[in-house]
N, C-alpha and C positions, 0 to 999 in steps of 0.2 A: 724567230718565235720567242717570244717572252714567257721566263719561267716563270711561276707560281701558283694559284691553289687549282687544284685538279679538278676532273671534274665532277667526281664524286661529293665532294668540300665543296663545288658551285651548288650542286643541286641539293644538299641540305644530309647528305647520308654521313652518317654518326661513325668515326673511327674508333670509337671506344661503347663496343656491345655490354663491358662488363656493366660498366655506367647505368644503362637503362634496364639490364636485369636485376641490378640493386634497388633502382627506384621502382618499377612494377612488384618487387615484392615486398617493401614499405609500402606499396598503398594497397596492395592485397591485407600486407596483415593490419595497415589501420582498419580497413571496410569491414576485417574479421572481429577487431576490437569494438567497433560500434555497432555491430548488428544483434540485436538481442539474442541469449540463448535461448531457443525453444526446450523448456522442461517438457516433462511428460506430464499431462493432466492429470489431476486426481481422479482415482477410480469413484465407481459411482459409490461404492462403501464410505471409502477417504470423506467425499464431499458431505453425505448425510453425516457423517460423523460430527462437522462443524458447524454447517447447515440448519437453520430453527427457529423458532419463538421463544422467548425469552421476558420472560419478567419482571420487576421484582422495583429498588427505588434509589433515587440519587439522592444526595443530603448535603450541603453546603458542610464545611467547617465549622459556620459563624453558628448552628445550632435550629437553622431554619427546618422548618419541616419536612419530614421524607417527600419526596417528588414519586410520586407511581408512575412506573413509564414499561413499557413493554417495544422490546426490538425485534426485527425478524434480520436475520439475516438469509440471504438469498441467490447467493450470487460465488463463487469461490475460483479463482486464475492462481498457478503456478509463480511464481515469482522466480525464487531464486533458492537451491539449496532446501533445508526444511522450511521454508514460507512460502506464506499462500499471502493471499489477500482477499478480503470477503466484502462482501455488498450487500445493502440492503438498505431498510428504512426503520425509521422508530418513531414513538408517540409518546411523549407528556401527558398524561391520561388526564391530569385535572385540568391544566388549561388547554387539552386539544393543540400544543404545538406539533407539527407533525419535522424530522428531519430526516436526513439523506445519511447515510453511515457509509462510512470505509475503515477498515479494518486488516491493521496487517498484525498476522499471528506465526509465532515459529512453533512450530507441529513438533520438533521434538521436545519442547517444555512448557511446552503450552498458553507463552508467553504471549501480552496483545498490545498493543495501542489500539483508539478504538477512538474513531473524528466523526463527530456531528458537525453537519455542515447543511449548510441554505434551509433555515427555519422556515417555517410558516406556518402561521396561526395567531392569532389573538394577540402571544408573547413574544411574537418574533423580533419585534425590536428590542429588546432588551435580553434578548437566550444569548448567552456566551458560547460561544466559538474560540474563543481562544485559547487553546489546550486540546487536549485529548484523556478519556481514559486509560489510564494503565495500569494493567493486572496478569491475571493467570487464570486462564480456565481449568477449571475442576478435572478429574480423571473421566475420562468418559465424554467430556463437556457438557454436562449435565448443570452446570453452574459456574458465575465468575464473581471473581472481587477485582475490584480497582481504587484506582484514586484518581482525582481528574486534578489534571498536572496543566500549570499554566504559568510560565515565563520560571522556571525550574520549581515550582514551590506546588505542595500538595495541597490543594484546595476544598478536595470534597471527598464522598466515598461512595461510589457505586457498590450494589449488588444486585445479581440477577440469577433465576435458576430457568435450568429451559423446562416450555413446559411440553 
C-alpha cells in the first residue's frame, strides 16, 4: 500500500479549522460594515419641527432680480448621527418652474445643503442645477438663509421664512 494523502485530504476536509473561523468572521464583520445602520426615526414632534412651507426669494450675485419661489418640504429619513434628510418640492413662482428638493440638515446646528433638482416648466432649460444652497436654519426653523454654492464659489443668496 502506498503512503500518501489520507483520506480526509482526498475528500476536501480542511486540517486547519482555525483558517475558516478567521475568514467567516472577516466576512461577518465586512456584511456588518456594509449594512446600513438603522437610526431611530424621528418622532412625530422632531419631524413637524423641520417639516413645512416656506417662502420667501433667490437673488443671483450679478444683481438680478429677487426670484419669489416657495418650498415645501415634506418628506424627513434618519441618516446618520444628528442628520436627517428632507424631501420635497419647490416653485419659481414667476416663471411657474416647478423642482424636486433634497435636503440634508444636521439637527444639532441647524445646518443644510439644500439640491434642486429635475426642473420643469417654462425655465427649465436654462434653471441651474449645479450647486446647492447652503445655510442654517433659524431657531425653531421658522426661517433660513443661504447661498447657493457652485463649483466652491457663492453665487446667490436664498431667503426663506416658513409660513
Amino acid at each position: 500500500m502506498k503512503s500518501g494523502r489520507g483520506a480526509s485530504q482526498v475528500m476536501g476536509r480542511d486540517e486547519r479549522p482555525w483558517l475558516t473561523i478567521v475568514l467567516i468572521a472577516l466576512m461577518l464583520a465586512w456584511a456588518q460594515a456594509k449594512t446600513p445602520v438603522e437610526l431611530e426615526k424621528p418622532t412625530p414632534k422632531q419631524a413637524a419641527a423641520y417639516l413645512g412651507t416656506y417662502e420667501g426669494w433667490f437673488q443671483w450675485n450679478d444683481g438680478t432680480a429677487k426670484q419669489p419661489i416657495r418650498f415645501k418640504l415634506e418628506r424627513v429619513v434618519a441618516t446618520n448621527g444628528s442628520r436627517v434628510e428632507l424631501s420635497g418640492s419647490g416653485v419659481y413662482l414667476q416663471t411657474g418652474t416647478q423642482i424636486a428638493l433634497r435636503c440634508q440638515l444636521d439637527t444639532a446646528n441647524r445646518e443644510f445643503k439644500l439640491f434642486e433638482l429635475d426642473p420643469v416648466g417654462p425655465s427649465s432649460s436654462s434653471f441651474e442645477t449645479d450647486g446647492f444652497h447652503q445655510g442654517k436654519f433659524s431657531a425653531g426653523y421658522k426661517g433660513a438663509d443661504g447661498h447657493w454654492m457652485s463649483h466652491g464659489k457663492n453665487m446667490g443668496v436664498l431667503h426663506l421664512t416658513r409660513l
